[in-house]
C-alpha positions in Angstrom: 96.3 93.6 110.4 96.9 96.8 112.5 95.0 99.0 109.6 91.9 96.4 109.3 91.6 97.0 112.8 91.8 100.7 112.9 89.0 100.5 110.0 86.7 98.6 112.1 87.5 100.6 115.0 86.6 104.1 112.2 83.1 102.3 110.9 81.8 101.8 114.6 82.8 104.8 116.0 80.6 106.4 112.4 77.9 104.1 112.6 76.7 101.6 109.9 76.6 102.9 105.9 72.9 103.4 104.8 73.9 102.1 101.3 77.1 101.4 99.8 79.4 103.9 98.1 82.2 103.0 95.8 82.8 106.5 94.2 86.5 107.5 95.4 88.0 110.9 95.2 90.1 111.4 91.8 92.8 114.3 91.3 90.7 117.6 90.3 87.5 116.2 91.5 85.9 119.2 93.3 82.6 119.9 91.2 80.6 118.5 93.7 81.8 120.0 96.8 79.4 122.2 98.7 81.7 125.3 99.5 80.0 126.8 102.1 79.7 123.6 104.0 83.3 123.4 103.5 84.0 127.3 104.9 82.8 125.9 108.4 84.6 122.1 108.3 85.9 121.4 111.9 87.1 118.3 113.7 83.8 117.1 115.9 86.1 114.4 117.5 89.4 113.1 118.0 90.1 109.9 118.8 94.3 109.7 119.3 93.9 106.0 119.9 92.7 105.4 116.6 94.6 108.5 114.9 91.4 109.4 113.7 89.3 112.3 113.6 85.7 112.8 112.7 84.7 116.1 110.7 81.7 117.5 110.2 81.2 117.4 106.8 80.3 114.1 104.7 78.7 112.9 101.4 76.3 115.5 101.1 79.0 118.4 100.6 80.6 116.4 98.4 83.6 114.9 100.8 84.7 111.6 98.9 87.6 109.1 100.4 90.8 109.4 99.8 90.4 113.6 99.9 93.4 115.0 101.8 92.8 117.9 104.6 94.8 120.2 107.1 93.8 120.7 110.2 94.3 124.0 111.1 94.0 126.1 114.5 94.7 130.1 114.6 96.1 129.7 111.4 98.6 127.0 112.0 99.2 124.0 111.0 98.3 121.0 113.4 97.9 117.9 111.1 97.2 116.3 108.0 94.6 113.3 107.2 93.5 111.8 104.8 89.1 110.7 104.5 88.9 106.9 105.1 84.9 106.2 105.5 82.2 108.4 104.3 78.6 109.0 105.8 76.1 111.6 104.8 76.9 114.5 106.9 80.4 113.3 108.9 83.5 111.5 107.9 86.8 109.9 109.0 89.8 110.7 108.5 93.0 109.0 109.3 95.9 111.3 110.7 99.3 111.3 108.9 101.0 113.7 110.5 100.6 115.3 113.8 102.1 117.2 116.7 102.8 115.2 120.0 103.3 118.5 121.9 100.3 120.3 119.8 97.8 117.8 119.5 94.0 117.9 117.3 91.3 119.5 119.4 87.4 119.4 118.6 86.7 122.6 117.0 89.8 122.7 115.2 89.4 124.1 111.2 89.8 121.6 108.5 91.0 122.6 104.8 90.7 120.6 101.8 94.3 119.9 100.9 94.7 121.5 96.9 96.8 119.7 94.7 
């Protein structure tokens, strides 16, 4: 029950899905990723009460759900997540792991996870 709520909590905090999208990341699918959008991917908000943070990248460069990133910050590593909901130029992504003493900031880099 805790995770339905931390969805609902994700999908209003991104706003309502224009259409639906079932296509779900796969292992090696990276064809349709726009790499320069990817170059600048930063958090634009962190929400710790929902271990969630919103990037600025979405459907359009190719981000799909279930894709893994780092978040990084003067070349460091501050968390993983993992993409939970997709809109056209945002998503969110849940945090798996994460500093207590070094927390996500806005601004902060994220890099698609290889492998």
């Amino acid at each position: 029950a805790h995770l339905e709520d931390e969805l609902r909590a994700v999908k209003k905090l991104l706003g309502p899905v224009k259409w639906e999208r079932k296509e779900v990341a796969e292992v090696g699918q990276l064809e349709n990723l726009d790499v320069e959008a990817l170059k600048k991917a930063r958090v634009a908000e962190f929400r710790k009460d929902l271990s969630l943070v919103v990037l600025n990248v979405g459907w359009e460069h190719g981000i799909r759900t279930g894709m893994p990133f780092d978040i990084v910050r003067d070349n460091k590593l501050v968390a993983t997540v993992y993409v939970v909901e997709v809109r056209d130029k945002i998503c969110g992504a849940l945090i798996e792991r994460m500093e207590e003493s070094n927390p996500v900031r806005a601004e902060d880099r994220a890099v698609l996870r290889k492998g």
